[in-house]
N, CA, C and O atoms as a GROMACS GRO file, in nm:
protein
  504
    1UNK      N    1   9.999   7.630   8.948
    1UNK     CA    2   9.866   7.680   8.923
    1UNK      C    3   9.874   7.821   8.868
    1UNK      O    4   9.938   7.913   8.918
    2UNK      N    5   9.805   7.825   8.764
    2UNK     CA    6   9.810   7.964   8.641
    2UNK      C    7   9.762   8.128   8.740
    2UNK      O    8   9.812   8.239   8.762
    3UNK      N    9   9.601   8.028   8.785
    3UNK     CA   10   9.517   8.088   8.818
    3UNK      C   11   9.511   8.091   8.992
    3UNK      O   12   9.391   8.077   9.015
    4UNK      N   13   9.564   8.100   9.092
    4UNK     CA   14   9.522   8.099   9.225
    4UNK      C   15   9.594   8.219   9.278
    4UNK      O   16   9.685   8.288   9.232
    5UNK      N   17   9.513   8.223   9.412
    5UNK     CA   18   9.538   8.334   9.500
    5UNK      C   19   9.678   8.283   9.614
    5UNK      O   20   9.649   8.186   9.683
    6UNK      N   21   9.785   8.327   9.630
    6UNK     CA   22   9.870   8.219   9.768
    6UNK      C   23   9.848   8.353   9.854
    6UNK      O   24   9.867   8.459   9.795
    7UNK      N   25   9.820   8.356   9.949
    7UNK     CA   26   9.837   8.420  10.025
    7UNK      C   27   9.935   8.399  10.121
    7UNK      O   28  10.021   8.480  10.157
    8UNK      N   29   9.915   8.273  10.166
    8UNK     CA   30  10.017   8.241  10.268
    8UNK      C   31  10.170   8.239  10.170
    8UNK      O   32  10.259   8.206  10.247
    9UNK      N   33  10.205   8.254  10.083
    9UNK     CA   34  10.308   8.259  10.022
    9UNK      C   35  10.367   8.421  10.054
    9UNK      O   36  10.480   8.454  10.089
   10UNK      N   37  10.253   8.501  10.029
   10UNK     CA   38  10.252   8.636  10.013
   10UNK      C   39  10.323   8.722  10.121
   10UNK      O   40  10.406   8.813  10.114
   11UNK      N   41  10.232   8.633  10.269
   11UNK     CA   42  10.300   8.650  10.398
   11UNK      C   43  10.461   8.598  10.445
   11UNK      O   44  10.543   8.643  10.524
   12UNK      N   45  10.458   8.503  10.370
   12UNK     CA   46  10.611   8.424  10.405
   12UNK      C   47  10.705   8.536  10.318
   12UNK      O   48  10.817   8.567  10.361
   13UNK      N   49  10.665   8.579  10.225
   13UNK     CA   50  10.735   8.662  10.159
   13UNK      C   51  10.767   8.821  10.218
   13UNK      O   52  10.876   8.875  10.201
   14UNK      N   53  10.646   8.889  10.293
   14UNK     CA   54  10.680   8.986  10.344
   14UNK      C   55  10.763   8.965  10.459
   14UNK      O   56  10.831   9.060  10.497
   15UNK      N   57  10.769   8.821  10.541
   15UNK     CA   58  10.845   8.836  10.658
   15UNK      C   59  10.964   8.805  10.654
   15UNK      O   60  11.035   8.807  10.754
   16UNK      N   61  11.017   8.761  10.495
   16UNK     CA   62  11.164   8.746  10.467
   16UNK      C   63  11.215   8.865  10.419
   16UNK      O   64  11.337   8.880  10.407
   17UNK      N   65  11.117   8.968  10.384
   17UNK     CA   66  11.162   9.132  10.354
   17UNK      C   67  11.172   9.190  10.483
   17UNK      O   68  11.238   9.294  10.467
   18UNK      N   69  11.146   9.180  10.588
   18UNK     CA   70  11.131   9.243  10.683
   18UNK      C   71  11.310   9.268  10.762
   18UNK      O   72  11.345   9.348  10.847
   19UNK      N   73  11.367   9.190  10.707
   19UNK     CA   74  11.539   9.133  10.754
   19UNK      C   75  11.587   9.261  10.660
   19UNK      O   76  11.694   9.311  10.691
   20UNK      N   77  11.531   9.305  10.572
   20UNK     CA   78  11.598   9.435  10.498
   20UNK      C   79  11.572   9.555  10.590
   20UNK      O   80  11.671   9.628  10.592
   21UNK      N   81  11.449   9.610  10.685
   21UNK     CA   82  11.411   9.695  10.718
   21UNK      C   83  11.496   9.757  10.862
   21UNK      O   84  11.564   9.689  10.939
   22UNK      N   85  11.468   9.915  10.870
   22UNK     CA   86  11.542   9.992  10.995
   22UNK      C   87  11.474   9.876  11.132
   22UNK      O   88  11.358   9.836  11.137
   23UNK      N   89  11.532   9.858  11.185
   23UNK     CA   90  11.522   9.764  11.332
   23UNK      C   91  11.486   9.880  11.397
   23UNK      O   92  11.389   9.865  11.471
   24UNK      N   93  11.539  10.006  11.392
   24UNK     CA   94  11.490  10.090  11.501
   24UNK      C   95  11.324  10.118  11.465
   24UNK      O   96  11.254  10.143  11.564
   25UNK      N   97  11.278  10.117  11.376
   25UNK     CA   98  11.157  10.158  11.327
   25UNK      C   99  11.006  10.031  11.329
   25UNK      O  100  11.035   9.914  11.305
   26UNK      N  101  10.894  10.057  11.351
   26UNK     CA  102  10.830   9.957  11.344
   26UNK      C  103  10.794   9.936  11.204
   26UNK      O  104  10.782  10.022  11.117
   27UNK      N  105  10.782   9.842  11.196
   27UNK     CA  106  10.740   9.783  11.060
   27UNK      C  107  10.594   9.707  11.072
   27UNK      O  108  10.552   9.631  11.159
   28UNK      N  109  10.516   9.770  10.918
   28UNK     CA  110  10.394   9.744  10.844
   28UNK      C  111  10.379   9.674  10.750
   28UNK      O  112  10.393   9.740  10.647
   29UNK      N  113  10.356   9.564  10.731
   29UNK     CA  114  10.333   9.465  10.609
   29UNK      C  115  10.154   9.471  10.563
   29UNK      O  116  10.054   9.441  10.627
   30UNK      N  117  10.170   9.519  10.440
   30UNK     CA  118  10.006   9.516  10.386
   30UNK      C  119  10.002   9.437  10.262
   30UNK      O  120  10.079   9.459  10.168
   31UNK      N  121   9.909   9.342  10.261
   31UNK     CA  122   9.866   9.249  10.134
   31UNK      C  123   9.782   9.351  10.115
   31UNK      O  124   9.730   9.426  10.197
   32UNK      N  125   9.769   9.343   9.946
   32UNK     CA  126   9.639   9.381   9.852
   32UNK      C  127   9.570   9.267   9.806
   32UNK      O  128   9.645   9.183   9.756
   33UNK      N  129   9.485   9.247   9.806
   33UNK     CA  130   9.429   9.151   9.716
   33UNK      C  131   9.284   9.162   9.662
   33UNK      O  132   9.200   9.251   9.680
   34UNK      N  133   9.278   9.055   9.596
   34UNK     CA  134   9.187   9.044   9.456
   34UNK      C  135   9.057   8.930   9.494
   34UNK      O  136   8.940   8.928   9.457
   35UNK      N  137   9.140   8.835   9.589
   35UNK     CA  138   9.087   8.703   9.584
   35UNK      C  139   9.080   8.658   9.734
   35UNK      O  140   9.138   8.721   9.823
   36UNK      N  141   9.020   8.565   9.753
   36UNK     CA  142   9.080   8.481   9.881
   36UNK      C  143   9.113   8.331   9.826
   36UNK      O  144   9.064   8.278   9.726
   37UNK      N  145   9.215   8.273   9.922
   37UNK     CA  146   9.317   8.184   9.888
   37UNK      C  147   9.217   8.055   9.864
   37UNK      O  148   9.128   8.014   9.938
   38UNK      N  149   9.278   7.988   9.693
   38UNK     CA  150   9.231   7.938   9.627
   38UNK      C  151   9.159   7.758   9.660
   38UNK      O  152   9.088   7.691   9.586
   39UNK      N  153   9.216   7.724   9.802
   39UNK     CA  154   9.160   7.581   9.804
   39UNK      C  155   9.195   7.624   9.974
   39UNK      O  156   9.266   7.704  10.035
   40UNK      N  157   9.089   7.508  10.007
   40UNK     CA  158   9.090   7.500  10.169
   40UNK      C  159   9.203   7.519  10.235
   40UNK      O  160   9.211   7.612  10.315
   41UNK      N  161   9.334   7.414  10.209
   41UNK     CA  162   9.432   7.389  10.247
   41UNK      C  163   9.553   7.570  10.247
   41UNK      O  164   9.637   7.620  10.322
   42UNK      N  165   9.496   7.604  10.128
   42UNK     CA  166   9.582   7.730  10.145
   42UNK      C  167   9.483   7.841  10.255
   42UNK      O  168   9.552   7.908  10.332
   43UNK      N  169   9.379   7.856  10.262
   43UNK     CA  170   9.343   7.922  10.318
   43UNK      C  171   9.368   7.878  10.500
   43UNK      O  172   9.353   7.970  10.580
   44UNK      N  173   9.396   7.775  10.540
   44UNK     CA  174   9.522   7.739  10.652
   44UNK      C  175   9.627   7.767  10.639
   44UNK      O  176   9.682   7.789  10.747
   45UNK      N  177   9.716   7.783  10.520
   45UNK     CA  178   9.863   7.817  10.510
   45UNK      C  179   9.796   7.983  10.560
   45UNK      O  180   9.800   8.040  10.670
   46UNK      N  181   9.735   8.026  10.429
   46UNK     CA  182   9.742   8.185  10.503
   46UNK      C  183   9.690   8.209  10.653
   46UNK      O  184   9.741   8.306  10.708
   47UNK      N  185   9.602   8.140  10.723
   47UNK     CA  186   9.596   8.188  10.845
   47UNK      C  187   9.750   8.145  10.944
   47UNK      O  188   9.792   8.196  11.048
   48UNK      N  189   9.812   8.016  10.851
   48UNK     CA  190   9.989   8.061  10.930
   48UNK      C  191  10.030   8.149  10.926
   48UNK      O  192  10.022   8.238  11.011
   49UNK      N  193  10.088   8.150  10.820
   49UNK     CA  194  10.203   8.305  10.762
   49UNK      C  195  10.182   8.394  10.848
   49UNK      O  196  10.273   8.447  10.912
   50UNK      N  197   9.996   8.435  10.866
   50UNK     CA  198   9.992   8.552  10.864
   50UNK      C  199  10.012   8.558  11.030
   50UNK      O  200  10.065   8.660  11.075
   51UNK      N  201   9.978   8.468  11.108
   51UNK     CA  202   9.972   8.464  11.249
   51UNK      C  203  10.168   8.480  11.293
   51UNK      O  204  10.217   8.551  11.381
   52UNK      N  205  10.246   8.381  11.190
   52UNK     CA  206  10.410   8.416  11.201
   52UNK      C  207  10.407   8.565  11.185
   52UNK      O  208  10.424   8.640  11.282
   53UNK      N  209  10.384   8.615  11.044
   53UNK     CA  210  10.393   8.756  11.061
   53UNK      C  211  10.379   8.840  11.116
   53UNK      O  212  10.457   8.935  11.120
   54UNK      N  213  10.227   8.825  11.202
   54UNK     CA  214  10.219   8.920  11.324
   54UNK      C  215  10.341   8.934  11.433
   54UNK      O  216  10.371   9.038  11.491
   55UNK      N  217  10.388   8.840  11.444
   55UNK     CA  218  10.485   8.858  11.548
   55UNK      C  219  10.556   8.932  11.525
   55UNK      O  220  10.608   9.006  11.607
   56UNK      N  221  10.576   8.931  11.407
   56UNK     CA  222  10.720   9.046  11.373
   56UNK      C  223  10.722   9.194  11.296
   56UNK      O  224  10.810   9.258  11.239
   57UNK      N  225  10.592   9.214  11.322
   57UNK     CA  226  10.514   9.326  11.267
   57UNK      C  227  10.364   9.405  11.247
   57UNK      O  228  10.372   9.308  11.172
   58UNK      N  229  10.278   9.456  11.240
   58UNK     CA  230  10.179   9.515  11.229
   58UNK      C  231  10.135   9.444  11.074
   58UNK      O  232  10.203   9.437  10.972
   59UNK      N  233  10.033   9.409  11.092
   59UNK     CA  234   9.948   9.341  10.977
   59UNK      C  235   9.860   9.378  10.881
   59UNK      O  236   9.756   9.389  10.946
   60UNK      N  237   9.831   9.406  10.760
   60UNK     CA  238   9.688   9.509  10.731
   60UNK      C  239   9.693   9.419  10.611
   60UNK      O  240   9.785   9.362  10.551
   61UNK      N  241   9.517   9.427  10.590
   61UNK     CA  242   9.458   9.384  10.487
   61UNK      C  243   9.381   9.451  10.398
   61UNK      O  244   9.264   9.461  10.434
   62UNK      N  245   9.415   9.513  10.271
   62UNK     CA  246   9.355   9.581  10.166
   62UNK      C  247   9.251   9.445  10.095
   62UNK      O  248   9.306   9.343  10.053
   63UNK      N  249   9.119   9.460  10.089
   63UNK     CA  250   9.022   9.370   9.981
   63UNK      C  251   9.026   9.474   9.831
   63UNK      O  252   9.026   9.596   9.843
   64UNK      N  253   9.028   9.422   9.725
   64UNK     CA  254   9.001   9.466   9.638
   64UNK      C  255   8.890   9.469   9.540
   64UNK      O  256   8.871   9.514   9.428
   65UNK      N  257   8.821   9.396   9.639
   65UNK     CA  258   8.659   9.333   9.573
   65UNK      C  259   8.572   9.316   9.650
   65UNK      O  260   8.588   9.284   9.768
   66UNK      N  261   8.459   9.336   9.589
   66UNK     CA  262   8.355   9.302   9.724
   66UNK      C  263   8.327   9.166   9.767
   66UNK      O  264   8.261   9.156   9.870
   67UNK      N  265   8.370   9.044   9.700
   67UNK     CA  266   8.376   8.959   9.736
   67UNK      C  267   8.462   8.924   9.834
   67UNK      O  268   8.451   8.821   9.901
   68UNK      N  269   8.540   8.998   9.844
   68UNK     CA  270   8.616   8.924   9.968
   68UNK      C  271   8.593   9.011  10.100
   68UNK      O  272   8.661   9.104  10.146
   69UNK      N  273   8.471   8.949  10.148
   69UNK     CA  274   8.474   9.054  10.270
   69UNK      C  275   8.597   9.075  10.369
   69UNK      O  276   8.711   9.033  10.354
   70UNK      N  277   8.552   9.143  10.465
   70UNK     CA  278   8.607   9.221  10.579
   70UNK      C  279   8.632   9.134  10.657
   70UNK      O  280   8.746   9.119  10.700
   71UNK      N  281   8.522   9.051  10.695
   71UNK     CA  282   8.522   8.934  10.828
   71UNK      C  283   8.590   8.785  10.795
   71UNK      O  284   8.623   8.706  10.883
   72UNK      N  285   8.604   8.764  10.657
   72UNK     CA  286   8.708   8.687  10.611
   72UNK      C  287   8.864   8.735  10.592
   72UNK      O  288   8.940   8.651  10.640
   73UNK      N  289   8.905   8.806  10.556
   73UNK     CA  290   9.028   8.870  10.662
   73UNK      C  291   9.124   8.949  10.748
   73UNK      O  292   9.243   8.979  10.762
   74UNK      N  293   8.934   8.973  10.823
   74UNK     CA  294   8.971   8.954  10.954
   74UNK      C  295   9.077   8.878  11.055
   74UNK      O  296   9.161   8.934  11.126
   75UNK      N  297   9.060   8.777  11.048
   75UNK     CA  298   9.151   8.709  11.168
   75UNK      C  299   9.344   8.668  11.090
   75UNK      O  300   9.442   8.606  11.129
   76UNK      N  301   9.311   8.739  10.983
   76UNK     CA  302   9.469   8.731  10.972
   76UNK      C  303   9.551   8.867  11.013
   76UNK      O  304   9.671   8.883  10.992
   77UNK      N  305   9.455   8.970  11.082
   77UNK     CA  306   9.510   9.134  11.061
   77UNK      C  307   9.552   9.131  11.206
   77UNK      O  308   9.504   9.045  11.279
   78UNK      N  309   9.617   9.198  11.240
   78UNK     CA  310   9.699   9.292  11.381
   78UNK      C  311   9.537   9.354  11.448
   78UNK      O  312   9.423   9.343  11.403
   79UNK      N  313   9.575   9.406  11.543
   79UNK     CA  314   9.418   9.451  11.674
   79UNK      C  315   9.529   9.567  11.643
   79UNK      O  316   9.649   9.560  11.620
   80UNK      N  317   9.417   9.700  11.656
   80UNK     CA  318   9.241   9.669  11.646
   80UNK      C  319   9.220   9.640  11.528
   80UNK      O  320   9.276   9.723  11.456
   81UNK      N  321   9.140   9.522  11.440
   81UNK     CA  322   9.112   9.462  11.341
   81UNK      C  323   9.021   9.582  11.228
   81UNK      O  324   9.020   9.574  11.105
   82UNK      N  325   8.963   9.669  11.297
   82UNK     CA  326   8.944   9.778  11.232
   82UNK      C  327   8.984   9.876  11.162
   82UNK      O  328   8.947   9.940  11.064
   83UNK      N  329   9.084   9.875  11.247
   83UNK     CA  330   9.215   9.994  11.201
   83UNK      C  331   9.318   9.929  11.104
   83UNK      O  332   9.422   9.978  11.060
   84UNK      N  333   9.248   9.769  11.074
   84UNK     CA  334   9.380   9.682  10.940
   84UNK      C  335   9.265   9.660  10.855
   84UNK      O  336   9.285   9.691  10.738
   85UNK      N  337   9.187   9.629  10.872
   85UNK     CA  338   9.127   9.527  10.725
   85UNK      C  339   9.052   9.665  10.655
   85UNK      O  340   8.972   9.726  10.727
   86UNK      N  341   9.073   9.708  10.534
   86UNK     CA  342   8.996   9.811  10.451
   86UNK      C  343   8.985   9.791  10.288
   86UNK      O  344   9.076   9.764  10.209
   87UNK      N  345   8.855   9.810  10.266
   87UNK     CA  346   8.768   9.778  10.122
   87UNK      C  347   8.827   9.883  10.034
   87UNK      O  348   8.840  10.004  10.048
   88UNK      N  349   8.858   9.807   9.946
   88UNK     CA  350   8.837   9.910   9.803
   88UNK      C  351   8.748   9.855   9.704
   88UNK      O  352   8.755   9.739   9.665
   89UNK      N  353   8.659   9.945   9.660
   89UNK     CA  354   8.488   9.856   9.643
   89UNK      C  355   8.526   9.912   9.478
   89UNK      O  356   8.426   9.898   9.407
   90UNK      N  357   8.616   9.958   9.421
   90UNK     CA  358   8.649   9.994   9.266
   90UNK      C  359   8.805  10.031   9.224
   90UNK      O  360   8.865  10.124   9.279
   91UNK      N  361   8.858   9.957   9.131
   91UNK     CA  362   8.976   9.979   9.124
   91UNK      C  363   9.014  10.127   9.099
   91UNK      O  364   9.131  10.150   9.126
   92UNK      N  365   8.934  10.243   9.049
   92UNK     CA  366   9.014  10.350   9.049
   92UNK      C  367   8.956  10.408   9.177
   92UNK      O  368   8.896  10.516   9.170
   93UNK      N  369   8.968  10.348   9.287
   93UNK     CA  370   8.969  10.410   9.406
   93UNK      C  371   9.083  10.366   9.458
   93UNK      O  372   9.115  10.414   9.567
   94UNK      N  373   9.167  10.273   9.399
   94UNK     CA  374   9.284  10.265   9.474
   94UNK      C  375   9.375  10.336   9.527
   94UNK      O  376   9.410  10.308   9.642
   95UNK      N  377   9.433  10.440   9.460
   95UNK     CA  378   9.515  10.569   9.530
   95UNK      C  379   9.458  10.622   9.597
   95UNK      O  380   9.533  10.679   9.676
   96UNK      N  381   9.338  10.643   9.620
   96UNK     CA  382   9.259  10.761   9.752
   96UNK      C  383   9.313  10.615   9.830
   96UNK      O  384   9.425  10.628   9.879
   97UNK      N  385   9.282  10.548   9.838
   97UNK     CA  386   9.308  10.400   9.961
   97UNK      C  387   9.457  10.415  10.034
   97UNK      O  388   9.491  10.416  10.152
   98UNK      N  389   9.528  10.426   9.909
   98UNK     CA  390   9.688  10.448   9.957
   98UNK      C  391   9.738  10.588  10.000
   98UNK      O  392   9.845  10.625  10.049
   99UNK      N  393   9.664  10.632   9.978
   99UNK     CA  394   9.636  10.771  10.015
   99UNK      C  395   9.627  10.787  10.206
   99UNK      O  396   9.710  10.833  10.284
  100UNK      N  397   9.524  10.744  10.223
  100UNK     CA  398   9.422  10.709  10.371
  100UNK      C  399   9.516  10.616  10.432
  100UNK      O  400   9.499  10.607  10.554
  101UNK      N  401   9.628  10.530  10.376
  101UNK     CA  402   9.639  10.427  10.470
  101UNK      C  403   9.817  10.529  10.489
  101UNK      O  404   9.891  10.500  10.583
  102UNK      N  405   9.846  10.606  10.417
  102UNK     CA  406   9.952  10.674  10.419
  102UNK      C  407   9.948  10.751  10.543
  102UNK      O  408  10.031  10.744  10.634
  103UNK      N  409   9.828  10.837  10.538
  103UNK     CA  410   9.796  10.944  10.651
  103UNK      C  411   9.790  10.870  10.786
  103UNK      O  412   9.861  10.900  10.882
  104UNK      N  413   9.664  10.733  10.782
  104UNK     CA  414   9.703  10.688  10.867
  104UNK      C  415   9.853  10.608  10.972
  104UNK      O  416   9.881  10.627  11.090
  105UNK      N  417   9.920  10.523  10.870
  105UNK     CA  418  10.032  10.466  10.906
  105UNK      C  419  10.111  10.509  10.983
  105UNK      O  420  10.143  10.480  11.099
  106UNK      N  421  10.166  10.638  10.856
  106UNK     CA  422  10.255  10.709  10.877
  106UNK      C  423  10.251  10.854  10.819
  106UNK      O  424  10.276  10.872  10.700
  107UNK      N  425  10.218  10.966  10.906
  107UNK     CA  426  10.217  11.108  10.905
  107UNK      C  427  10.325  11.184  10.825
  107UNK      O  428  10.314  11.285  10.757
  108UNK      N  429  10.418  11.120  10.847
  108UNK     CA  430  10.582  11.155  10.820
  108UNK      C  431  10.531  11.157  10.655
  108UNK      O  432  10.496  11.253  10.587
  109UNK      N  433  10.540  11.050  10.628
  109UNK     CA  434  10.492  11.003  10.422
  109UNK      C  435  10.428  11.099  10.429
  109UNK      O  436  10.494  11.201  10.408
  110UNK      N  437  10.323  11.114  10.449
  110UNK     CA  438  10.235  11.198  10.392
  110UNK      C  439  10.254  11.345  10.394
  110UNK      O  440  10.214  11.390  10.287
  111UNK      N  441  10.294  11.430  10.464
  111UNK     CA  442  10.372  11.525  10.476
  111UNK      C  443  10.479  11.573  10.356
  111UNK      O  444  10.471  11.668  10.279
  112UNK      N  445  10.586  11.468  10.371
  112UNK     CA  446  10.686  11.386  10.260
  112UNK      C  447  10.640  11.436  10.156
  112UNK      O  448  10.675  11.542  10.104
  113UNK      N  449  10.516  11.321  10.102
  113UNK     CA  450  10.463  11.393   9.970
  113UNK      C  451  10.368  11.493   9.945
  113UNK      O  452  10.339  11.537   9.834
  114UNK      N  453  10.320  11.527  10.054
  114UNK     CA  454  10.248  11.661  10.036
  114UNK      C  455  10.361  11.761  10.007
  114UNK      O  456  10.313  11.848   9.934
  115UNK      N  457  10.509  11.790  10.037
  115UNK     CA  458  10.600  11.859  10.024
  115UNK      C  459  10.649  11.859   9.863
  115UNK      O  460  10.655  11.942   9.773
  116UNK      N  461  10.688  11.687   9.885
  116UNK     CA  462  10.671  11.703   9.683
  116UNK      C  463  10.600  11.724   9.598
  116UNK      O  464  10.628  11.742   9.480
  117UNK      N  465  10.459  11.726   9.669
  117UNK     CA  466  10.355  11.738   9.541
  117UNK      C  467  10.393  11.960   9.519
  117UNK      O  468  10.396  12.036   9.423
  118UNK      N  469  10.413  11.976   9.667
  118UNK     CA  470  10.419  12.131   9.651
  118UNK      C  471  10.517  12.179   9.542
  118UNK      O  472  10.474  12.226   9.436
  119UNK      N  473  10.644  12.165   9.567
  119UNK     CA  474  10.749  12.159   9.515
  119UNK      C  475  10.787  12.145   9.380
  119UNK      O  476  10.876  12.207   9.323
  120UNK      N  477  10.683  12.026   9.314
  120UNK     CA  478  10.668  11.972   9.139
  120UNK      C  479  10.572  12.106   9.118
  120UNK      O  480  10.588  12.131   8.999
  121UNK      N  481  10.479  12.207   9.172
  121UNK     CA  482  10.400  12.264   9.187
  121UNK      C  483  10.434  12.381   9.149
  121UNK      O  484  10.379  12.431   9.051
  122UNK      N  485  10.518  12.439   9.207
  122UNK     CA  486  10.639  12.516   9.188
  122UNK      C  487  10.748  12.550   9.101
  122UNK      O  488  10.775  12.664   9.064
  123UNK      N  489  10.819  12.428   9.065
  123UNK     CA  490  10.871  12.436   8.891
  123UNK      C  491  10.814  12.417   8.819
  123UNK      O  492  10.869  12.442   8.712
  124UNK      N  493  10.663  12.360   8.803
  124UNK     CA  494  10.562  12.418   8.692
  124UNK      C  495  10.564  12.523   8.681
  124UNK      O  496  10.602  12.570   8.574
  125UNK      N  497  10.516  12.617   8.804
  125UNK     CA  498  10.474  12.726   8.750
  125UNK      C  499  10.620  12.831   8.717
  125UNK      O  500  10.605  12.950   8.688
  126UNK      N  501  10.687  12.799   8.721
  126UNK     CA  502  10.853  12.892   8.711
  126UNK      C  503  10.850  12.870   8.550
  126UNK      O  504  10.941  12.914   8.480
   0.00000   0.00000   0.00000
């Protein structure tokens, strides 16, 4: 299919990346998406994946449209379901998004690149 959304593919895919990651560290798997999954039957695969995935990690759901609400996926995200599922209601709001989910996640990143943004900041002005 040219045209469909897999989600549950998407999930099976982050939890076979997850075998690359620090074991000492917790690990975050976030879908973006555009769509919700294209025929009934997949939209059961994705509520698998994503329920396997939880087990082995923290869950989050970026919408990229207003069509795909919040409360549709919902029940594939990690608790508190609040603190995973978040709208981006226009595509050039996407970096403020990755932005927010940076600060939130992980403090460390953001810091990180607040240091590089200083730094590129710096041999400009030299």
């Amino acid at each position: 299919d040219r045209w469909t959304t897999n989600i549950g593919g998407a999930f099976r895919s982050m939890k076979g990346m997850l075998q690359f990651g620090r074991r000492d560290a917790p690990s975050v798997c976030m879908l973006w998406t555009d769509g919700r999954p294209s025929r009934p039957s997949s939209k059961y695969d994705a509520a698998l994946g994503a329920k396997d995935l939880r087990s082995s990690c923290r869950v989050m759901v970026v919408t990229m449209r207003p069509a795909v609400p919040k409360a549709y996926v919902a029940p594939w995200v990690s608790h508190p379901k609040s603190q995973n599922v978040m709208v981006v209601q226009h595509p050039n709001l996407m970096v403020s998004k990755v932005m927010d989910v940076n600060t939130f996640v992980c403090g460390k990143v953001q810091r990180f690149l607040d240091w590089t943004k200083a730094q590129n900041k710096t041999k400009t002005v030299r």
